[in-house]
C-alpha positions as CSV (number, residue, x, y, z in Angstrom):
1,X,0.0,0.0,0.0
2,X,2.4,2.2,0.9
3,X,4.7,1.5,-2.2
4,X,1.8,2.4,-4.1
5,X,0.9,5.5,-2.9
6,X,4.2,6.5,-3.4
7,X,4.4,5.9,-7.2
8,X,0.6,7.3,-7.1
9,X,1.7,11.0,-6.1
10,X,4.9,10.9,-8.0
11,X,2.9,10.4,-11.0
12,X,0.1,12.6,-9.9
13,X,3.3,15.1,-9.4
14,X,4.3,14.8,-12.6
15,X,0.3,15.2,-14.0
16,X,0.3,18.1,-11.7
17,X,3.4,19.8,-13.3
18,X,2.0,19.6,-17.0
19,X,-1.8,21.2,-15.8
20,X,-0.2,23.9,-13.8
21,X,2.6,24.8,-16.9
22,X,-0.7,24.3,-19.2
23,X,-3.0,26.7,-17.4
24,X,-0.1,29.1,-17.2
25,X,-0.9,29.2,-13.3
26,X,2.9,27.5,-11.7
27,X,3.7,30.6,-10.2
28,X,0.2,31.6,-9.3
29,X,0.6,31.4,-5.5
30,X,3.9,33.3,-5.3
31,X,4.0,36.0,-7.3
32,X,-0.1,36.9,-8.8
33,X,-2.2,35.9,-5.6
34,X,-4.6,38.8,-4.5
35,X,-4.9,39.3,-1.3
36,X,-8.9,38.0,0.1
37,X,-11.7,40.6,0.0
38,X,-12.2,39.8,3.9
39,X,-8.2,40.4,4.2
40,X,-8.3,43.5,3.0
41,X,-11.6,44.7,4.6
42,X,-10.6,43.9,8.1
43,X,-6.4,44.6,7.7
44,X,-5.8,47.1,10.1
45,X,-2.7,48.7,8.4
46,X,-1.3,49.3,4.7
47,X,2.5,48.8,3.7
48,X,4.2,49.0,0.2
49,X,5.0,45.5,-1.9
50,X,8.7,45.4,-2.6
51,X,8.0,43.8,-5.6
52,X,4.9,45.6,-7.4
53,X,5.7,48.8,-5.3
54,X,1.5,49.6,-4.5
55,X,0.6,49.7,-1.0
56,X,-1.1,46.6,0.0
57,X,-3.5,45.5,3.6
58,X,-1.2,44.3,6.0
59,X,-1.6,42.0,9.1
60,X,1.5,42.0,11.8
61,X,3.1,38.7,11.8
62,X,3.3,39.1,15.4
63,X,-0.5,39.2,16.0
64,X,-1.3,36.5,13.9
65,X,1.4,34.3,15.4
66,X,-0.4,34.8,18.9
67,X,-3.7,34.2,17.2
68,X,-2.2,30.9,15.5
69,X,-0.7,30.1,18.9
70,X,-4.2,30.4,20.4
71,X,-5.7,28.4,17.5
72,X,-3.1,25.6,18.5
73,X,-4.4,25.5,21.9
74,X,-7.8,25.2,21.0
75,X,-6.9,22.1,18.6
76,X,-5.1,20.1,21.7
77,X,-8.0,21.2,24.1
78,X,-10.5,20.2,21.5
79,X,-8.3,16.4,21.0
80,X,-8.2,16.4,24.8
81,X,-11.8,16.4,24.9
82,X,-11.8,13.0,22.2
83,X,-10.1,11.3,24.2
84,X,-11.8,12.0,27.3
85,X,-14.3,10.8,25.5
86,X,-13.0,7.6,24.3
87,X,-11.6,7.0,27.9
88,X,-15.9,6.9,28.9
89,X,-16.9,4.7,26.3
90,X,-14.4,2.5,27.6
91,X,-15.7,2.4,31.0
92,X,-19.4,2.5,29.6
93,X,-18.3,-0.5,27.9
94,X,-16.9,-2.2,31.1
95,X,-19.6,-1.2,33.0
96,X,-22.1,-2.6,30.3
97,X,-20.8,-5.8,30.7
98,X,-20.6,-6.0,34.3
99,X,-24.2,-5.5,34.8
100,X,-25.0,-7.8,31.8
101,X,-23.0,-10.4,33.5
102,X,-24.9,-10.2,36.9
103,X,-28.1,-10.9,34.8
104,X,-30.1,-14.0,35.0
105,X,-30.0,-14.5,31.4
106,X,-28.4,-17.0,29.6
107,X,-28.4,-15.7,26.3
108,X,-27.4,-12.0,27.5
109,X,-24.3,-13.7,29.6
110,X,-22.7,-14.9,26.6
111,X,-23.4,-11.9,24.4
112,X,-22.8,-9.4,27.4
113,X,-19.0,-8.7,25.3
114,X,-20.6,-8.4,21.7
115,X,-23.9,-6.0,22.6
116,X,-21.4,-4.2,25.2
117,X,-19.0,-3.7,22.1
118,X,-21.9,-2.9,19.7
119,X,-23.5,-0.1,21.8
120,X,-20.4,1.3,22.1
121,X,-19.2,1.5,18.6
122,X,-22.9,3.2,18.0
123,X,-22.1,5.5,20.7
124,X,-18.9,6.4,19.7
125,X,-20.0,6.8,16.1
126,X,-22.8,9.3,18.0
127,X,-20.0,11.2,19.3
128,X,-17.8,11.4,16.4
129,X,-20.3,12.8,14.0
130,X,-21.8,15.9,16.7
131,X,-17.7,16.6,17.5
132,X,-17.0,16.8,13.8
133,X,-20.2,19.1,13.2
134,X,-18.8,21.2,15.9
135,X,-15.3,21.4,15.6
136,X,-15.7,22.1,11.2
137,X,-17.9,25.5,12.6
138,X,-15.0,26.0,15.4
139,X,-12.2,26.1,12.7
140,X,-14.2,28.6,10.5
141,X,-13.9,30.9,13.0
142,X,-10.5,30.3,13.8
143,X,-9.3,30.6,10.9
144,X,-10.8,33.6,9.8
145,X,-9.6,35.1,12.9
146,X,-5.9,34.5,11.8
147,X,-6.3,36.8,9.3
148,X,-4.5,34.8,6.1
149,X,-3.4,37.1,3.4
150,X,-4.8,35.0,0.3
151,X,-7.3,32.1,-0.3
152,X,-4.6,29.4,-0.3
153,X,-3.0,30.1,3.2
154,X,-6.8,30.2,4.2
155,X,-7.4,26.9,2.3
156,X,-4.5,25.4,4.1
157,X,-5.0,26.5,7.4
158,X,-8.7,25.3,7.5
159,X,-7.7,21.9,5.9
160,X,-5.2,21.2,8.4
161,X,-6.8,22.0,11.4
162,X,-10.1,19.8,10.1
163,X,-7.8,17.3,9.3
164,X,-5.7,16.9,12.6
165,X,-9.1,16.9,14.3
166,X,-10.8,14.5,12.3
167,X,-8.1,12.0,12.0
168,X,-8.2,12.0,15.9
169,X,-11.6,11.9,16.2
170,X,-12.5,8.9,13.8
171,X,-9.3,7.0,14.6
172,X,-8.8,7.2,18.1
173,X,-11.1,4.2,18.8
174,X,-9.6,1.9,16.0
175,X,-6.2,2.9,17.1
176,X,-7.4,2.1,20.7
177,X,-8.8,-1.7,19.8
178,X,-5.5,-2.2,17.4
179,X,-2.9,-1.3,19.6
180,X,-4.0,-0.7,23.6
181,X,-6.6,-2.8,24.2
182,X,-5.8,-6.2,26.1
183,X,-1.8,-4.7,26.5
184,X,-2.6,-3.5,30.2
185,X,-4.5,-6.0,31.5
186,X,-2.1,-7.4,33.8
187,X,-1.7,-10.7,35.1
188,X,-3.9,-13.7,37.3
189,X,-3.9,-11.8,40.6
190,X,-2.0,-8.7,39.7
191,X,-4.7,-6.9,37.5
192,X,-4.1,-3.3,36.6
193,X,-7.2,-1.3,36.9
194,X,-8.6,2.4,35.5
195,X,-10.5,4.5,38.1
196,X,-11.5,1.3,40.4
197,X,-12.6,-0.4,37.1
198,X,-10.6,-3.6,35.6
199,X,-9.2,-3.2,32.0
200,X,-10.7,-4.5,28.8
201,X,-9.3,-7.4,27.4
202,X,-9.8,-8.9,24.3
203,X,-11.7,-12.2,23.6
204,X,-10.0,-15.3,23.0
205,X,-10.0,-14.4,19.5
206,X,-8.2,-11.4,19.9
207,X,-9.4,-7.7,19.0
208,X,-9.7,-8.7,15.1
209,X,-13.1,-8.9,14.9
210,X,-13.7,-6.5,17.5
211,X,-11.8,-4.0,15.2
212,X,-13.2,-5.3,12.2
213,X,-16.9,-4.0,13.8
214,X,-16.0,-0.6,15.4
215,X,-14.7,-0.1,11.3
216,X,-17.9,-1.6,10.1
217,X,-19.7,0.7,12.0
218,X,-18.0,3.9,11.7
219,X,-17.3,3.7,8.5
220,X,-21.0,2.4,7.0
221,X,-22.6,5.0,9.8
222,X,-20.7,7.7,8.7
223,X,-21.5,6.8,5.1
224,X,-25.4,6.2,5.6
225,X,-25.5,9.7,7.3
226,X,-23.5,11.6,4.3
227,X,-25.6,9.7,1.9
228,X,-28.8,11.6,3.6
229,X,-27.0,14.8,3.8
230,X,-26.0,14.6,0.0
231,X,-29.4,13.4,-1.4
232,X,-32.4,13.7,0.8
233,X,-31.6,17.1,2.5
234,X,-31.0,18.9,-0.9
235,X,-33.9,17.4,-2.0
236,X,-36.0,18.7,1.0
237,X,-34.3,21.9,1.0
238,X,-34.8,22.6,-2.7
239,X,-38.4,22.1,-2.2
240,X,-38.8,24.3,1.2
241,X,-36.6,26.8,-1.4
242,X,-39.1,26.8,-4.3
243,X,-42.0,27.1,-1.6
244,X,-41.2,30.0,-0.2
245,X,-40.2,31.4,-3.3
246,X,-43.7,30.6,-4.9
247,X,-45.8,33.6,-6.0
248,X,-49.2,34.7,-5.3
249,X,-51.2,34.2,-8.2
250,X,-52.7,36.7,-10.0
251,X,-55.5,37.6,-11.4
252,X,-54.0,36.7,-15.3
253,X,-53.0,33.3,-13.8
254,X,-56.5,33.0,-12.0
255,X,-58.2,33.9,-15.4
256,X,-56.0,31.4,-17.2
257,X,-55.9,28.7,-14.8
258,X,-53.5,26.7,-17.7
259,X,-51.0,29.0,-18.5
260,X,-48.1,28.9,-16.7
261,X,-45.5,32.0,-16.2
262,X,-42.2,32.1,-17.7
263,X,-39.2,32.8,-15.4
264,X,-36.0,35.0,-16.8
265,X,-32.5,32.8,-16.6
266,X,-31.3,34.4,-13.2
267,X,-35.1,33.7,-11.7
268,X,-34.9,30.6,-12.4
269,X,-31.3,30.0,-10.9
270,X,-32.6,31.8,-8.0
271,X,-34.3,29.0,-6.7
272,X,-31.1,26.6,-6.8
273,X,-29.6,26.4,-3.5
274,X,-26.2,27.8,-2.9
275,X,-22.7,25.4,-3.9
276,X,-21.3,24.1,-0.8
277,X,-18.1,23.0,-2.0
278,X,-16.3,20.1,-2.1
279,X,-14.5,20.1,0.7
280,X,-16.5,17.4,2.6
281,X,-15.5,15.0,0.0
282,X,-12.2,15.4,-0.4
283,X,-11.7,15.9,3.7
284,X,-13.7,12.4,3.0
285,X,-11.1,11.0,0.8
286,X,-8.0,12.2,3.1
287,X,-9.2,10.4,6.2
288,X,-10.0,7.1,4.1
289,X,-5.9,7.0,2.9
290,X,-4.7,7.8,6.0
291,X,-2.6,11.0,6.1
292,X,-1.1,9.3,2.5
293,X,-3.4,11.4,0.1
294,X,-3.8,14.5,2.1
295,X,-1.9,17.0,-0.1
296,X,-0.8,16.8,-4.0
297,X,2.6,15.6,-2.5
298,X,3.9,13.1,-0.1
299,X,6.8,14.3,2.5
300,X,9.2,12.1,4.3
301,X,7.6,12.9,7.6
302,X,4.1,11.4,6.5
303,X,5.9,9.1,4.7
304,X,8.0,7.7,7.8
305,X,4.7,8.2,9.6
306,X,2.1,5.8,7.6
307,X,5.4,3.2,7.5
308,X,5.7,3.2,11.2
309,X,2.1,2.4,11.7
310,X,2.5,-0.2,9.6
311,X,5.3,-2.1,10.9
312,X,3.5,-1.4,14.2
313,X,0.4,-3.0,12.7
314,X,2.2,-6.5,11.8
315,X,5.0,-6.6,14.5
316,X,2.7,-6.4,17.4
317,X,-0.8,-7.0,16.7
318,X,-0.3,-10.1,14.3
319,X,0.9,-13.8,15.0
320,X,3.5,-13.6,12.3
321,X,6.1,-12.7,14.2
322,X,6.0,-15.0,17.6
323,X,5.4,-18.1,15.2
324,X,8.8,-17.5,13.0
325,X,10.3,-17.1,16.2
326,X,8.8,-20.5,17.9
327,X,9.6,-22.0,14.4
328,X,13.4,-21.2,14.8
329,X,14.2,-22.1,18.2
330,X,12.1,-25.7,18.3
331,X,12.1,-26.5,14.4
332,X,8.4,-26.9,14.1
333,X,5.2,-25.3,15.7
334,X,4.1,-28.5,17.9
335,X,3.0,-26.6,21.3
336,X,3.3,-23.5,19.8
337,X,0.1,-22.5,21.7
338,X,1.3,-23.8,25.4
339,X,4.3,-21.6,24.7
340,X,1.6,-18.5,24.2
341,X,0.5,-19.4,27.6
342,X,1.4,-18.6,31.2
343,X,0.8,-20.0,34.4
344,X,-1.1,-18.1,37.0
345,X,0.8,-17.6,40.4
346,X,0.0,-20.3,42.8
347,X,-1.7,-18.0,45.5
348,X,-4.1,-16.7,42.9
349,X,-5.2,-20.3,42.2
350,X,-7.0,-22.4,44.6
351,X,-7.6,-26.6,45.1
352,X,-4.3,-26.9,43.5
353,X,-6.0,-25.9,39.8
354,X,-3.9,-24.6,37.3
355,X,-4.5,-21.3,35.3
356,X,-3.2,-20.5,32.3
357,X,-3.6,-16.9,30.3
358,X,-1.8,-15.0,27.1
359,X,1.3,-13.9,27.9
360,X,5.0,-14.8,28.1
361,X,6.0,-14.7,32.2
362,X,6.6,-17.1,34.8
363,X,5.4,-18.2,37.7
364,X,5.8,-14.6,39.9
365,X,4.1,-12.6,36.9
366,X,7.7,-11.4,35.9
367,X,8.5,-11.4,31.6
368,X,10.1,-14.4,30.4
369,X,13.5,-13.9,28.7
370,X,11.8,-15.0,25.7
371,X,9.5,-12.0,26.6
372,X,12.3,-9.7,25.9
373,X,13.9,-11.7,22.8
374,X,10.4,-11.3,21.0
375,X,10.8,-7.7,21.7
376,X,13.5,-7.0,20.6
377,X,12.8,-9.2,17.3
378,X,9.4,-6.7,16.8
379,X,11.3,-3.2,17.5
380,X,13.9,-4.5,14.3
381,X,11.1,-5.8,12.5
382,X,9.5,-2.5,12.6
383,X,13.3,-0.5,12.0
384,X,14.1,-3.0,9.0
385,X,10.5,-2.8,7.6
386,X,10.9,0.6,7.3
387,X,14.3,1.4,5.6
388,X,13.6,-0.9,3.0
389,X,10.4,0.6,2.2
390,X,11.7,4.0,2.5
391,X,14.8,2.9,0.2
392,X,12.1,1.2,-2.3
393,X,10.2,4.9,-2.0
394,X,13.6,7.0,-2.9
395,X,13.8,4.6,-5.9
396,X,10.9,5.2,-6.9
397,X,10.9,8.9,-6.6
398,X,13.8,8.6,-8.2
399,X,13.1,7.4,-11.3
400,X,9.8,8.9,-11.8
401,X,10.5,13.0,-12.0
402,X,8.3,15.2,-10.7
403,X,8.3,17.4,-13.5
404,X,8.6,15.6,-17.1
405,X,11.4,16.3,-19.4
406,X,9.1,18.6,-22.1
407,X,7.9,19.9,-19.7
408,X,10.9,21.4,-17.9
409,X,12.4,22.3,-21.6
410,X,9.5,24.7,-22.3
411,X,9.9,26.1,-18.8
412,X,13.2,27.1,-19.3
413,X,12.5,27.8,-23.1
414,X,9.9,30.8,-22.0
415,X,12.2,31.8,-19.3
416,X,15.0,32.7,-21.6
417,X,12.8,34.1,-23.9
418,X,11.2,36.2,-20.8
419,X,15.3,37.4,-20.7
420,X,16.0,38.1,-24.1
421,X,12.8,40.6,-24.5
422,X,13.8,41.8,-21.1
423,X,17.2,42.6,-22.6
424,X,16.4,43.6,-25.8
425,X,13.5,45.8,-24.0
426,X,17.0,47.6,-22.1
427,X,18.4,48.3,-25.1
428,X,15.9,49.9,-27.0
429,X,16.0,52.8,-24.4
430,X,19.7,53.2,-24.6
């Protein structure tokens, strides 16, 4: 996946290149940008370009660092308040199944995990959607009140505070199940606990299919909700729209009860409702890749990013590892699940029965030196993983320009053109 996205952008790089040089619009941002109407209404000071020489609005850097400072804050406060979030679902889960597990019922005793982990995914898809509504209006008015001189540092600013916040807010569960749960449960006897309240663990499956249904539902939620937003609200406001915007008959129309009245281009465009943009989709299609698609280019920090999660993601939440290591030291995997399993500490069990869970200690609760060696195995999985990915990726960017050969020729063709009238221009008034 990621090897693909890399040779994705580079050739969306290189598609970029020929648009931009095509449109005459590569140098659009940096040198021919207007400043924004709302810029220039609300600047409260002019200054001189140095490079056209008029006197332009002006914003002090210094007051729009403090207000980006500010802006800052309110993102962690606002990611602060996700988690604080995710951190009661996981006790309302907990909880949920403690009651459910008191129950008389049979049936409700051996679902109490699933409709506990159900109810919660629905609740925490509840939550996401009214923090994204919330936060999106939150960031409009943040972002205006940094005062950006053009549209694109406006664009950009917007995008990435929407983005940081949504990523959090959509991911934070998933990332939760993949990666935390069952890790800090403890041991027979020895449980670790969050405010007076014992730690999930997963089934005896894993978290697999418990991640597989927080995805399912936050994913086909989210989907079922935007597919209402983008089809039946339009619908229902276009028709509230043309309602109030119905006339009175009159007495012609009441005469001639057939004929209908013809409406001018303009009043008939006057009962469309008003373009929303496209930001919801592509914000959409940013959190789907992952931080990979978010711009037109790809870093190394987002890069090394996405990578690391990966390696992360097979290293320690997959068998793949433990069982190559099992496979080396004994030859074969006969007992290769007794070796996954512990022994509980002799004064937690009672009768003289034995109790065996997940996890690699010994007899006190302390990690087993093959504890440690499988460590260490998954921390250079996850370094090796990565530097040949990232060595695969430079290849690739290597061979694949970012800015075609033609291309680049008629760039420099019209720029020594650009000199030669420039120089010929000098002359002339010699």
């Amino acid at each position: 996946m990621s090897l693909w996205a890399v040779t994705f952008l580079e050739y969306w790089k290189r598609t970029s290149s020929i648009l931009s040089h095509r449109w005459d619009c590569s140098e659009f941002e940096e040198i021919e940008e207007r400043p924004r109407p709302e810029f220039t209404a609300l600047a409260p000071m002019t200054v001189r370009n140095p490079v056209t020489g008029a006197e332009e609005p002006y914003f002090p850097e210094t007051q729009r660092l403090s207000r980006t400072l500010t802006g800052n804050m309110v993102i962690i406060l606002m990611i602060a308040i996700v988690l604080i979030f995710l951190i009661a679902i996981i006790l309302y889960r907990t909880i949920l199944s403690i009651i459910i597990y008191r129950s008389q019922n049979a049936f409700f005793i051996f679902s109490a995990g699933r409709i506990a982990s159900l109810t919660g995914s629905m609740l925490n898809l509840l939550v996401i959607l009214l923090l994204s509504r919330l936060y999106t209006y939150l960031a409009q008015i943040l972002t205006r009140w940094e005062m950006h001189r053009t549209q694109t540092k406006y664009e950009d600013a917007f995008i990435l505070k929407v983005f940081i916040f949504q990523f959090v807010n959509f991911y934070s569960s998933p990332v939760y199940i993949a990666f935390f749960k069952g890790r800090f449960v403890g041991y027979p006897g020895n449980y670790n606990t969050l405010l007076g309240i014992r730690n999930e663990d997963c089934g005896a499956s894993g978290c697999l299919s418990e991640l597989a249904q927080e995805l399912l539902v936050i994913m086909v939620g989210k989907q079922v909700i935007s597919n209402i937003q983008e089809f039946v609200l339009p619908k229902l406001k276009t028709w509230w729209h043309r309602r109030k915007l119905k006339p009175a008959p009159s007495q012609e129309v009441i005469d001639e009860p057939d004929s209908k009245p013809e409406l001018s281009p303009w009043e008939a465009n006057y009962q469309l409702l008003v373009c929303e943009g496209l930001f919801d989709e592509y914000l959409e299609m940013s959190e789907s890749l992952c931080l990979l698609l978010v711009n037109s280019h790809l870093n190394c920090f987002k890069l090394v990013y996405v990578l690391c999660h990966l390696a992360f993601l097979i290293a320690f939440t997959s068998d793949f590892l433990p069982r190559l290591f099992y496979r080396y030291i004994t030859g074969s995997m006969r007992g290769y699940v007794n070796f996954t399993l512990s022994a509980a500490p002799a004064n937690f069990t009672q009768r003289h029965m034995t109790c065996r869970y997940r996890g690699l200690r010994d007899d006190k609760g302390q990690p087993t030196q093959d504890y440690y060696n499988l460590l260490a195995i998954r921390l250079s999985f996850v370094i090796i993983f990565e530097h040949v990915v990232l060595l695969i990726g430079r290849i690739i960017d290597w061979m694949v320009p970012d800015i075609p050969e033609e291309v680049e020729i008629k760039i420099k063709r019209e720029h020594y053109m650009a000199k030669e009238a420039l120089a010929e221009n000098q002359v002339s008034f010699l």
